[in-house]
PDB file with one MODEL, atoms N, CA, C and O in Angstrom:
MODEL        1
ATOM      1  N   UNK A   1       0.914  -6.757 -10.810  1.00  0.00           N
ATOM      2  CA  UNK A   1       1.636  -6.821  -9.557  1.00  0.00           C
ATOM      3  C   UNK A   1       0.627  -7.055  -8.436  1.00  0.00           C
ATOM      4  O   UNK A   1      -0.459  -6.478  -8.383  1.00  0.00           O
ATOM      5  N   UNK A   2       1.051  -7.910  -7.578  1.00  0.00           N
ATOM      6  CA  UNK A   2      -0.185  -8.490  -6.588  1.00  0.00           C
ATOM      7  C   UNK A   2       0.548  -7.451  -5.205  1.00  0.00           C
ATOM      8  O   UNK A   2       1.677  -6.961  -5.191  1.00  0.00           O
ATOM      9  N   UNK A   3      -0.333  -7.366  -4.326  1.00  0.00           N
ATOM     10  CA  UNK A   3       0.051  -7.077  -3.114  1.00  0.00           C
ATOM     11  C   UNK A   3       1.166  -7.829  -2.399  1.00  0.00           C
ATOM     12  O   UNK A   3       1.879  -7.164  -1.647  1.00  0.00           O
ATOM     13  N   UNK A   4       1.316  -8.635  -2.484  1.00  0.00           N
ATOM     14  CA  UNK A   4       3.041 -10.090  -2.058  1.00  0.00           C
ATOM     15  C   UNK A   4       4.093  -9.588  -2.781  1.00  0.00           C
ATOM     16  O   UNK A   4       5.259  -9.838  -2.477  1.00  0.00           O
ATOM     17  N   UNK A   5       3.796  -8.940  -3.661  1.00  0.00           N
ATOM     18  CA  UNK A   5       5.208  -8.542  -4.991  1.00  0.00           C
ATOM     19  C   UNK A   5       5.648  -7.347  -4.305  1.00  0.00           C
ATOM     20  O   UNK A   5       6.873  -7.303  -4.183  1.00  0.00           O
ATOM     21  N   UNK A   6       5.064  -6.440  -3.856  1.00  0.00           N
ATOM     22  CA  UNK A   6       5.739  -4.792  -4.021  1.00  0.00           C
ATOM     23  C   UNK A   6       6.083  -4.889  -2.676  1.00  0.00           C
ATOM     24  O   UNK A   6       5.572  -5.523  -1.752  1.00  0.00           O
ATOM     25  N   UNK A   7       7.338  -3.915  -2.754  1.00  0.00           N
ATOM     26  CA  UNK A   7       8.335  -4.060  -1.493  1.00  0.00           C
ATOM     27  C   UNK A   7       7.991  -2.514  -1.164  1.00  0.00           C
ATOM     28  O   UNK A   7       7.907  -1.579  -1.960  1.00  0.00           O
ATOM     29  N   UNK A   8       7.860  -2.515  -0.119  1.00  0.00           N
ATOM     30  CA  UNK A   8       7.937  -1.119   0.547  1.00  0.00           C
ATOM     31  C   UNK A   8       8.816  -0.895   1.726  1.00  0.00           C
ATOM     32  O   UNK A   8       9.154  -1.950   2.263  1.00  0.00           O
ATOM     33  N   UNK A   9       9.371   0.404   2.384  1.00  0.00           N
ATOM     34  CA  UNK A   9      10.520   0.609   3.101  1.00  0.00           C
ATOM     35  C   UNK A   9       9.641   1.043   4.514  1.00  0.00           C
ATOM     36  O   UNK A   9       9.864   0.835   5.706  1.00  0.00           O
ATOM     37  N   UNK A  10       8.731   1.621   3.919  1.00  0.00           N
ATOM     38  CA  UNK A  10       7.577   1.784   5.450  1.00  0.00           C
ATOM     39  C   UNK A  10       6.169   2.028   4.965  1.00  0.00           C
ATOM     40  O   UNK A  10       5.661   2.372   3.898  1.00  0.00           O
ATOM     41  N   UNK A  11       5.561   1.581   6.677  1.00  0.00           N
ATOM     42  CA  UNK A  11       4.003   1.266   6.206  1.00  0.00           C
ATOM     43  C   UNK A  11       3.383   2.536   7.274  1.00  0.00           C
ATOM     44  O   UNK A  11       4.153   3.231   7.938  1.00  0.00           O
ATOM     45  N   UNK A  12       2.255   2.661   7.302  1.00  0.00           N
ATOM     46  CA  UNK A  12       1.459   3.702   8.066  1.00  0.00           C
ATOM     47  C   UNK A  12       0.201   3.023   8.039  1.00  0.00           C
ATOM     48  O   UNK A  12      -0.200   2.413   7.048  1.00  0.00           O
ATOM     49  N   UNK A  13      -0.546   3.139   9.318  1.00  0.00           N
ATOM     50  CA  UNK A  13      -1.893   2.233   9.113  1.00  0.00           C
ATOM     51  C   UNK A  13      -2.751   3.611   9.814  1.00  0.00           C
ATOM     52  O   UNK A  13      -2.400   3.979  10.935  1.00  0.00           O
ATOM     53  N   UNK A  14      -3.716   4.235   9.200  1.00  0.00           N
ATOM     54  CA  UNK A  14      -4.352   5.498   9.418  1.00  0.00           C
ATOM     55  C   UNK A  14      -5.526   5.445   9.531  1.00  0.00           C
ATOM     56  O   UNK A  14      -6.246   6.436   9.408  1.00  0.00           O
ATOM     57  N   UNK A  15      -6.196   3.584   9.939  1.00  0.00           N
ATOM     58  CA  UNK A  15      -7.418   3.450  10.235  1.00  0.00           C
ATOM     59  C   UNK A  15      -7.963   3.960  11.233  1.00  0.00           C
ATOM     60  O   UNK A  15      -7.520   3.943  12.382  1.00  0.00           O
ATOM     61  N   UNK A  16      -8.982   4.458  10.850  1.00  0.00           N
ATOM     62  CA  UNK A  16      -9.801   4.673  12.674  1.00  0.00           C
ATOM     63  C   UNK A  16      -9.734   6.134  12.570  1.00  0.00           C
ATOM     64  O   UNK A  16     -10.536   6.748  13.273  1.00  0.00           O
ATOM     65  N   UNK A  17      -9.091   6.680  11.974  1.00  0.00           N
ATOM     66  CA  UNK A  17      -8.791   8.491  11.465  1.00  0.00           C
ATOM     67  C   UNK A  17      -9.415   8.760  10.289  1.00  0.00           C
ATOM     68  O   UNK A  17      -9.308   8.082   9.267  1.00  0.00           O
ATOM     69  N   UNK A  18     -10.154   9.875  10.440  1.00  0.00           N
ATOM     70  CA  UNK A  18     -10.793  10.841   9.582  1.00  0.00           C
ATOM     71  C   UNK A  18     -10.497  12.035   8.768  1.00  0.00           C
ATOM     72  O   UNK A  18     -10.007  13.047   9.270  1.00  0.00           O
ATOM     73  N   UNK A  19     -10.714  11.957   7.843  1.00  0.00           N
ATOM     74  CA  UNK A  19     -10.059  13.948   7.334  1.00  0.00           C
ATOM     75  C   UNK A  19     -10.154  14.583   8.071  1.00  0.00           C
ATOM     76  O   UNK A  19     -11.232  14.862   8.597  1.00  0.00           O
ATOM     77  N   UNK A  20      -8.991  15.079   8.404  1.00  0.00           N
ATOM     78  CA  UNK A  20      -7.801  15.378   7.350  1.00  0.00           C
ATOM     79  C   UNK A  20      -6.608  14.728   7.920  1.00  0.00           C
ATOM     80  O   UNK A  20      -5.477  14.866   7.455  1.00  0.00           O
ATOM     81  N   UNK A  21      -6.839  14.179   8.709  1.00  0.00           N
ATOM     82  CA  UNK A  21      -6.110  13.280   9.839  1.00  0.00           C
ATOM     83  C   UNK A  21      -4.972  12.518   8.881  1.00  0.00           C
ATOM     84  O   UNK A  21      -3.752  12.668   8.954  1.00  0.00           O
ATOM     85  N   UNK A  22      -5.784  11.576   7.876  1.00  0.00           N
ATOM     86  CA  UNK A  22      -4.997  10.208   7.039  1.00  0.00           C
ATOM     87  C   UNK A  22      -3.672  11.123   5.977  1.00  0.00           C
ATOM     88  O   UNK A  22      -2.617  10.675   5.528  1.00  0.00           O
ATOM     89  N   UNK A  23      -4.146  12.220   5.876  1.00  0.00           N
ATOM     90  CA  UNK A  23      -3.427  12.662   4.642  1.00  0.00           C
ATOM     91  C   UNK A  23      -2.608  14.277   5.642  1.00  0.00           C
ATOM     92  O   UNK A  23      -2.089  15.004   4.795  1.00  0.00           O
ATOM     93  N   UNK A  24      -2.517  14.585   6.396  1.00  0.00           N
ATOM     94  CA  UNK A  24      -1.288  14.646   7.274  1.00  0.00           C
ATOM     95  C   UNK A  24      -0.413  13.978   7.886  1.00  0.00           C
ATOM     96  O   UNK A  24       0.719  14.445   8.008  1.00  0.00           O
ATOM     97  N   UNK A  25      -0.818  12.465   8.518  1.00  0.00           N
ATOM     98  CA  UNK A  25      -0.055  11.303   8.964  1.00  0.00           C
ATOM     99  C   UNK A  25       0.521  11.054   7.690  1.00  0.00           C
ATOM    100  O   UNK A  25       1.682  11.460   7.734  1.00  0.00           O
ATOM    101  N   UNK A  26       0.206  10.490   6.378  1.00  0.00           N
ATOM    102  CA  UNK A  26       0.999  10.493   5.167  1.00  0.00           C
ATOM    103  C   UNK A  26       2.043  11.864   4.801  1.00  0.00           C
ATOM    104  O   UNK A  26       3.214  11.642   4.493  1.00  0.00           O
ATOM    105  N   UNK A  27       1.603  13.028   4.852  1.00  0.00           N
ATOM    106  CA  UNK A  27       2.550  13.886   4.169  1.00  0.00           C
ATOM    107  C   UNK A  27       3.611  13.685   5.191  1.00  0.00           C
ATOM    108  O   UNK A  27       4.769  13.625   4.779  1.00  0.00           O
ATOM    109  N   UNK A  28       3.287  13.528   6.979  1.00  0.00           N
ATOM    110  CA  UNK A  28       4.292  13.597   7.690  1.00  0.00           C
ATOM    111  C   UNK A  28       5.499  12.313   7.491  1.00  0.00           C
ATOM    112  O   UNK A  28       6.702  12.567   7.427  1.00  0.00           O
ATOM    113  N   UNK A  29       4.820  10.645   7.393  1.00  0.00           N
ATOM    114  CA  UNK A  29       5.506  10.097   6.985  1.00  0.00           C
ATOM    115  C   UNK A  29       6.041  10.044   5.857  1.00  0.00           C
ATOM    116  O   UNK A  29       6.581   8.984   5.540  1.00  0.00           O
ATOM    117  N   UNK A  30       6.049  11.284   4.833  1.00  0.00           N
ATOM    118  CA  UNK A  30       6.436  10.517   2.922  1.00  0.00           C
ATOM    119  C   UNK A  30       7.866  12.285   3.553  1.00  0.00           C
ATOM    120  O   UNK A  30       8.625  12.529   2.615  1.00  0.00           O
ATOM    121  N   UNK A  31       8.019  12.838   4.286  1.00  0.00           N
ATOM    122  CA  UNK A  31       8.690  14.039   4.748  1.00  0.00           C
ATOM    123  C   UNK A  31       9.660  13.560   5.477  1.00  0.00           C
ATOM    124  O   UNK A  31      10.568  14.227   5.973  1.00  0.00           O
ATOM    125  N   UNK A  32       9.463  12.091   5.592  1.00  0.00           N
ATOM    126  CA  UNK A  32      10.440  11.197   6.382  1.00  0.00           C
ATOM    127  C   UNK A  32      11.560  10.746   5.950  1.00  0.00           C
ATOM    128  O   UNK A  32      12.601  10.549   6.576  1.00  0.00           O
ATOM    129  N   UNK A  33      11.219  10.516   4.377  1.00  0.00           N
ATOM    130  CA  UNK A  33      11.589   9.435   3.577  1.00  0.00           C
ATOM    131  C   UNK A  33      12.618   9.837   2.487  1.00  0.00           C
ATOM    132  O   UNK A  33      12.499  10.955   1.987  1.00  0.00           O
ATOM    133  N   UNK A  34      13.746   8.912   2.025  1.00  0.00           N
ATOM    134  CA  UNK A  34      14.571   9.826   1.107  1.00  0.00           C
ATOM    135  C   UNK A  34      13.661   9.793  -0.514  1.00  0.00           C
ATOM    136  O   UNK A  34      12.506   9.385  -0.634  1.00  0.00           O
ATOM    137  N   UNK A  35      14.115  10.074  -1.103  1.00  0.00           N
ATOM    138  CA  UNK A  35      13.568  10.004  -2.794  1.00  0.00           C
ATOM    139  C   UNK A  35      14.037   8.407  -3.281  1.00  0.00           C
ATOM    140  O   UNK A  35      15.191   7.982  -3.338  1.00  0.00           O
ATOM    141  N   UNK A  36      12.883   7.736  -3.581  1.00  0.00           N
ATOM    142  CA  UNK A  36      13.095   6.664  -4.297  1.00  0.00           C
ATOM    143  C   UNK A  36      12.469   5.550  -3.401  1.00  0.00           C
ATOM    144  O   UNK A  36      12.440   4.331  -3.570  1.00  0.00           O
ATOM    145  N   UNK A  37      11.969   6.348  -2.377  1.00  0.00           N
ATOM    146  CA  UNK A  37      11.335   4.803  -1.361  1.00  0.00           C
ATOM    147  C   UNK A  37       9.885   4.406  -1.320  1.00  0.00           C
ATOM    148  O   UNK A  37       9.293   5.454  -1.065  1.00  0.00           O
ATOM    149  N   UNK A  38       9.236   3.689  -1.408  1.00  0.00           N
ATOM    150  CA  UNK A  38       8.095   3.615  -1.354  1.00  0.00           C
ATOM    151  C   UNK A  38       7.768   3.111   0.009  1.00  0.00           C
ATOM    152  O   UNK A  38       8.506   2.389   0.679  1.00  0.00           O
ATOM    153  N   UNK A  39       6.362   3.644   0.432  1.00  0.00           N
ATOM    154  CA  UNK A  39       5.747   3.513   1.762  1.00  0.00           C
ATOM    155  C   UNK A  39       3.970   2.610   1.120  1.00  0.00           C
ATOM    156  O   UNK A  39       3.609   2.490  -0.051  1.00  0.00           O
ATOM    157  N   UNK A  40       3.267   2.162   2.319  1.00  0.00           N
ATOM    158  CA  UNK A  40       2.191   1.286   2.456  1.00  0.00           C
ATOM    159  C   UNK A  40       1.648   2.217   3.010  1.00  0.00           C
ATOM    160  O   UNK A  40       2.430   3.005   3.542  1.00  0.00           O
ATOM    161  N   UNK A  41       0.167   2.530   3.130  1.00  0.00           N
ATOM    162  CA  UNK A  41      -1.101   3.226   3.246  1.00  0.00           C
ATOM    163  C   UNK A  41      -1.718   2.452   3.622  1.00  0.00           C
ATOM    164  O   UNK A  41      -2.082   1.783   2.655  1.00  0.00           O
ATOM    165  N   UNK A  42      -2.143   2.043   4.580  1.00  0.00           N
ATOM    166  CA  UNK A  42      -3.658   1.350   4.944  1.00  0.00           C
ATOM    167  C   UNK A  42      -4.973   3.095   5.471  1.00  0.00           C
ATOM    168  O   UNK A  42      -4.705   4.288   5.615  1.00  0.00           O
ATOM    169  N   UNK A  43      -6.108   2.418   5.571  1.00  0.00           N
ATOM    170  CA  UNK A  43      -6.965   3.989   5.597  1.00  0.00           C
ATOM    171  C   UNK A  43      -7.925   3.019   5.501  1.00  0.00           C
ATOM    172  O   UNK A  43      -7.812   1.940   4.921  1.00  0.00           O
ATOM    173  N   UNK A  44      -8.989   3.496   6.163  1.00  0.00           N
ATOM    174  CA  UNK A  44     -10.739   3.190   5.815  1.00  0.00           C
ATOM    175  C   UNK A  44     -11.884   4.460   5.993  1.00  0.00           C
ATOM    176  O   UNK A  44     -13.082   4.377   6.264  1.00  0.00           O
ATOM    177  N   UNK A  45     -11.127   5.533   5.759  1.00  0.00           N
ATOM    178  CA  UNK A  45     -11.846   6.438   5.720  1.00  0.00           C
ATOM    179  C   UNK A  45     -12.328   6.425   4.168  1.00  0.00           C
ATOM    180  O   UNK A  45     -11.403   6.392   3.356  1.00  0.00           O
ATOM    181  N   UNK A  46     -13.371   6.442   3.754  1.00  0.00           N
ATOM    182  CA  UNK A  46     -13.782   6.280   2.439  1.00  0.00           C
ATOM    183  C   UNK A  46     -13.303   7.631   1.588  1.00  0.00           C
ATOM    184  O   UNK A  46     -13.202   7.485   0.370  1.00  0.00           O
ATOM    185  N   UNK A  47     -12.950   9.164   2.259  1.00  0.00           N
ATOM    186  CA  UNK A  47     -12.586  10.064   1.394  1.00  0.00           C
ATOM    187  C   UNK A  47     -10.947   9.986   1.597  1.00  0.00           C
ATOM    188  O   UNK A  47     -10.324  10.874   1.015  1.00  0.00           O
ATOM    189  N   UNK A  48     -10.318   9.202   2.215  1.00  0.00           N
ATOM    190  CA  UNK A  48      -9.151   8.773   1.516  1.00  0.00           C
ATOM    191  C   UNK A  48      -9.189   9.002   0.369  1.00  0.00           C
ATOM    192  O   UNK A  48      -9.178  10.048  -0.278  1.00  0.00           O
ATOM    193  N   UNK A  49      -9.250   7.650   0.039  1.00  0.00           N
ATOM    194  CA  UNK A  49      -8.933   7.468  -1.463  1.00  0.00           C
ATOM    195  C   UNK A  49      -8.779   8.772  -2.821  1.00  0.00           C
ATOM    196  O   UNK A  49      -7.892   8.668  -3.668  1.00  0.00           O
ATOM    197  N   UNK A  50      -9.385   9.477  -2.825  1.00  0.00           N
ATOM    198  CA  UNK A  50      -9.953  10.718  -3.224  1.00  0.00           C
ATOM    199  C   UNK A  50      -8.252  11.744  -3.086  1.00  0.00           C
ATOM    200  O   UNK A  50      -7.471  12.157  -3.943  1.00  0.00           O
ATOM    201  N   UNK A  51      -8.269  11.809  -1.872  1.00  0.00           N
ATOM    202  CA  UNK A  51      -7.623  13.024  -0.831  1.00  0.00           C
ATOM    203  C   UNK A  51      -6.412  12.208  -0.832  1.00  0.00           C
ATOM    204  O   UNK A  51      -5.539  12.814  -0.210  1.00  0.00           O
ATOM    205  N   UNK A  52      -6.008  11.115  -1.260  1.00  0.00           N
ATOM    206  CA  UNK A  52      -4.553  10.870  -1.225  1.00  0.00           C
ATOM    207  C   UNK A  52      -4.216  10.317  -2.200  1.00  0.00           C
ATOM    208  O   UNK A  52      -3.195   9.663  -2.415  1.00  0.00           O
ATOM    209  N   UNK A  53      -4.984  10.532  -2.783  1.00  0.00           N
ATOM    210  CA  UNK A  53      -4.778  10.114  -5.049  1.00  0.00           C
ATOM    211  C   UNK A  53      -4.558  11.835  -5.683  1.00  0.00           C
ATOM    212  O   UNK A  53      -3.823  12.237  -6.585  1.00  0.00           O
ATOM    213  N   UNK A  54      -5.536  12.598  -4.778  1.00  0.00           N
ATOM    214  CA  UNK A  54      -4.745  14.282  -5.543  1.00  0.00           C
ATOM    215  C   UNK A  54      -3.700  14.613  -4.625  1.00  0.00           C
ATOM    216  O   UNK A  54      -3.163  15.570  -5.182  1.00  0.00           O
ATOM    217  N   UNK A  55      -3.016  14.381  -3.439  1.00  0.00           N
ATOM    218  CA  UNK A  55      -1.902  14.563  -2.569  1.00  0.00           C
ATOM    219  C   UNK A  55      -0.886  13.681  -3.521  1.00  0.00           C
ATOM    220  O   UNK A  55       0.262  14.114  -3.628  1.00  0.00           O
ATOM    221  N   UNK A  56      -1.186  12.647  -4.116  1.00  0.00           N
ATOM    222  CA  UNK A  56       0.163  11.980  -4.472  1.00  0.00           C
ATOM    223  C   UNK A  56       0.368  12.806  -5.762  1.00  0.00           C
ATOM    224  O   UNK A  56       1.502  13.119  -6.124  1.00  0.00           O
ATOM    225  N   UNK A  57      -0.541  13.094  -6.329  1.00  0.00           N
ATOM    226  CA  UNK A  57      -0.686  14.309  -8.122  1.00  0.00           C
ATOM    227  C   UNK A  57       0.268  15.849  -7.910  1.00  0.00           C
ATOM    228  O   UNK A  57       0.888  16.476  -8.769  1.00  0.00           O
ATOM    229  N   UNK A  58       0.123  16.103  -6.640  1.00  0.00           N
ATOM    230  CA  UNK A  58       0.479  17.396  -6.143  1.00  0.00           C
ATOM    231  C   UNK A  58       1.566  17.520  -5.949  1.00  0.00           C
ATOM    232  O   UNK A  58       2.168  18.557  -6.226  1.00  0.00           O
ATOM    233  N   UNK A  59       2.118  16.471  -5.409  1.00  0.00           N
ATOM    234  CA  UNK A  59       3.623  16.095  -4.776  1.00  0.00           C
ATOM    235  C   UNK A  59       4.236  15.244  -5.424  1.00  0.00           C
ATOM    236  O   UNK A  59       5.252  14.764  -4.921  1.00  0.00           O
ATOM    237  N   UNK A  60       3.826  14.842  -6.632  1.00  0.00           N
ATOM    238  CA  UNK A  60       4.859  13.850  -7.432  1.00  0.00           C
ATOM    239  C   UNK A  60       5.456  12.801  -7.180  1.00  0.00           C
ATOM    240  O   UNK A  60       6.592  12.413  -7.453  1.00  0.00           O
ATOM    241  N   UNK A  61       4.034  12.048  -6.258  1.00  0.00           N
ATOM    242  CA  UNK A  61       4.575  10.635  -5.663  1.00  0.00           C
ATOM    243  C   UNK A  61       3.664  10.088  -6.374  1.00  0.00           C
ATOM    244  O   UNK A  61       2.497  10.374  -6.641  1.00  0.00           O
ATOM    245  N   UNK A  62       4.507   9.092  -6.696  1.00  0.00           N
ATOM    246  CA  UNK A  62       4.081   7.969  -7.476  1.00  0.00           C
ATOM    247  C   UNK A  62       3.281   6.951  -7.140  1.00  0.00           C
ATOM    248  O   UNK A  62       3.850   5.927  -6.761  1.00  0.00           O
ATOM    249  N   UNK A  63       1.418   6.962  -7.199  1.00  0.00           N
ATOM    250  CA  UNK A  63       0.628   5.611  -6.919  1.00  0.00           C
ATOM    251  C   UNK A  63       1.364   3.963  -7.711  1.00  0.00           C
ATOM    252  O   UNK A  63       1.344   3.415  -8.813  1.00  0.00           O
ATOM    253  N   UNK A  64       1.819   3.762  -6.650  1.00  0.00           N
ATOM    254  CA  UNK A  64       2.636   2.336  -7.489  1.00  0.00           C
ATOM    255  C   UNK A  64       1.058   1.107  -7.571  1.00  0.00           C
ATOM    256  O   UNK A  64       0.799   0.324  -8.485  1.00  0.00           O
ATOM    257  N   UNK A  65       0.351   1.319  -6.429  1.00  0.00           N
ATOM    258  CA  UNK A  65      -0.338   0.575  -6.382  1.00  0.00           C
ATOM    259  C   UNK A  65      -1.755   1.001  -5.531  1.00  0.00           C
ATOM    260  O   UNK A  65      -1.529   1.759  -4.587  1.00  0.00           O
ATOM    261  N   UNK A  66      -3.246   0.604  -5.741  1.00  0.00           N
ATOM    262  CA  UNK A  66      -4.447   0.670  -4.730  1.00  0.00           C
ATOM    263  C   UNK A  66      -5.075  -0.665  -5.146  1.00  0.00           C
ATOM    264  O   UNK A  66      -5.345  -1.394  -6.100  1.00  0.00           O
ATOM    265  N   UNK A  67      -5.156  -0.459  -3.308  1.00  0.00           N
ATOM    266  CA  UNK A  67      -6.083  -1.899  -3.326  1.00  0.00           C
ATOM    267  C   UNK A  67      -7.474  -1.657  -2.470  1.00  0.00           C
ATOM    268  O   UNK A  67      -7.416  -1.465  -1.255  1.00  0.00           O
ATOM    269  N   UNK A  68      -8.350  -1.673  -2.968  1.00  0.00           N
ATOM    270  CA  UNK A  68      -9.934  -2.070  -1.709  1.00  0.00           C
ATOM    271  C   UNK A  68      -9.683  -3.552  -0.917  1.00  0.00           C
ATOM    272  O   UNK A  68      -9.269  -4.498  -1.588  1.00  0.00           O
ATOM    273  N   UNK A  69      -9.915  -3.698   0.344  1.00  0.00           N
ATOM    274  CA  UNK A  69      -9.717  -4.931   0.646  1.00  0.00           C
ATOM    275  C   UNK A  69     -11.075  -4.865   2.188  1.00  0.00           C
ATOM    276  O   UNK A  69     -10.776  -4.590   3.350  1.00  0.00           O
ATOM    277  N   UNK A  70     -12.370  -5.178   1.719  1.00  0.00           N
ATOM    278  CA  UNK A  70     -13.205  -5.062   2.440  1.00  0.00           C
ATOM    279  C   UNK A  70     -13.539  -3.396   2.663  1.00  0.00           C
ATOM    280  O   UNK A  70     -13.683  -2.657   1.690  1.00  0.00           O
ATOM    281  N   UNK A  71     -13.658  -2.835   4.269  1.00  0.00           N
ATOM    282  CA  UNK A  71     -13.696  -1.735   3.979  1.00  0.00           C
ATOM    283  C   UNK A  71     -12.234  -0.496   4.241  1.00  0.00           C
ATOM    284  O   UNK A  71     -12.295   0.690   4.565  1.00  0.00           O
ATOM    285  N   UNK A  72     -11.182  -1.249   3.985  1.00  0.00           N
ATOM    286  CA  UNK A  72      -9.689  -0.669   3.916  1.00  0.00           C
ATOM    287  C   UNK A  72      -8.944  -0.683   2.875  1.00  0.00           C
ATOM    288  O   UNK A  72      -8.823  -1.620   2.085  1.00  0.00           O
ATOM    289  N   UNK A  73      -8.266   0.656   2.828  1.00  0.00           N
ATOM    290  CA  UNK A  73      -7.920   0.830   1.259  1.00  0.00           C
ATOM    291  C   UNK A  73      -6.601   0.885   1.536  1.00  0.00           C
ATOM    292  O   UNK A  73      -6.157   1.644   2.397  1.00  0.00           O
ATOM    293  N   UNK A  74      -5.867   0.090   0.835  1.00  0.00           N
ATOM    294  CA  UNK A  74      -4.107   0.127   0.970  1.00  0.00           C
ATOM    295  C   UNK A  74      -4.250   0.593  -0.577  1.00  0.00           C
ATOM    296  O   UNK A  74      -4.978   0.478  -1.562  1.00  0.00           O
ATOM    297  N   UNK A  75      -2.812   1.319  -0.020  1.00  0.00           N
ATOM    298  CA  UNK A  75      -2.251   2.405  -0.952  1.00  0.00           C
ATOM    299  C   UNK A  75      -0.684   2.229  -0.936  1.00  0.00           C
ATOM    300  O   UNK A  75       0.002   2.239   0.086  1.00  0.00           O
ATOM    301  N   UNK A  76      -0.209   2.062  -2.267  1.00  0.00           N
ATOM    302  CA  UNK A  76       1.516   1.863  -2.303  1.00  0.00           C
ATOM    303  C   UNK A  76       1.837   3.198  -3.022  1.00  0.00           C
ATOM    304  O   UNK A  76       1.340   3.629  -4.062  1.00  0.00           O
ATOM    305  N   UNK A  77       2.749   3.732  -2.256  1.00  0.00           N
ATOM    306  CA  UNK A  77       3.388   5.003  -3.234  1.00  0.00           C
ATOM    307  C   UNK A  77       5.030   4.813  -2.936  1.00  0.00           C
ATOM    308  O   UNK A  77       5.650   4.143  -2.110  1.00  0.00           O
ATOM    309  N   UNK A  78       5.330   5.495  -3.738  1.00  0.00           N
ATOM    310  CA  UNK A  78       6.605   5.838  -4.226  1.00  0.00           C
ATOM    311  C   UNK A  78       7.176   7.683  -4.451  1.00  0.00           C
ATOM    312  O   UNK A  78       6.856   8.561  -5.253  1.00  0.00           O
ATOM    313  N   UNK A  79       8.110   7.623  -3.327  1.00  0.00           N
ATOM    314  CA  UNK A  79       8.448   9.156  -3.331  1.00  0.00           C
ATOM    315  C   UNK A  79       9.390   9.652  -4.344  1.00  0.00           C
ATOM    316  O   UNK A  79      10.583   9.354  -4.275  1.00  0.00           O
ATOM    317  N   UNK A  80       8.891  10.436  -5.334  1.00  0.00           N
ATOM    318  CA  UNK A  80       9.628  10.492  -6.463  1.00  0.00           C
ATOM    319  C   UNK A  80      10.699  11.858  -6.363  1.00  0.00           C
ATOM    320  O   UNK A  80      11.776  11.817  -6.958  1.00  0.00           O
ATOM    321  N   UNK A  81      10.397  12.748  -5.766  1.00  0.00           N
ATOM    322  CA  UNK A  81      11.333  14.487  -5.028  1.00  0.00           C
ATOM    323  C   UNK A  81      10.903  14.423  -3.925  1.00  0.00           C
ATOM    324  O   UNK A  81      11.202  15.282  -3.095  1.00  0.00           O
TER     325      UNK A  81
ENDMDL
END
């Protein structure tokens, strides 16, 4: 699945923010959302990645997709409860 394929219902762009910043703006937007929707992650904080790969483990959202794209990491999840 390429980045053009996956449909998401909302995006969040959390560049320019630092821990713990990226992964409260996410829990606040995925607290938004009904069950079954997937949201877009952009982030260039490098401990992203890390900190919102065990947030999605914790909460039973589904990594549909990660991408590196220079130094910004998009992230597709899927809210599963």
């Amino acid at each position: 699945m390429t980045e053009n394929e996956i449909k998401y219902d909302s995006s969040l762009d959390t560049r320019g923010l630092f821990c713990p910043e990226p992964l409260f703006e996410v829990r606040n937007l995925s607290e938004t959302l009904e069950i079954g929707q997937c949201f877009k992650v952009l982030a260039d904080d490098p401990a992203a990645e890390e900190d919102l790969k065990r947030w999605a483990k914790r909460t039973d959202t589904k990594l549909v997709e990660f991408l590196k794209d220079g130094d910004d990491l998009v992230f597709y999840f899927k809210k599963m409860k």
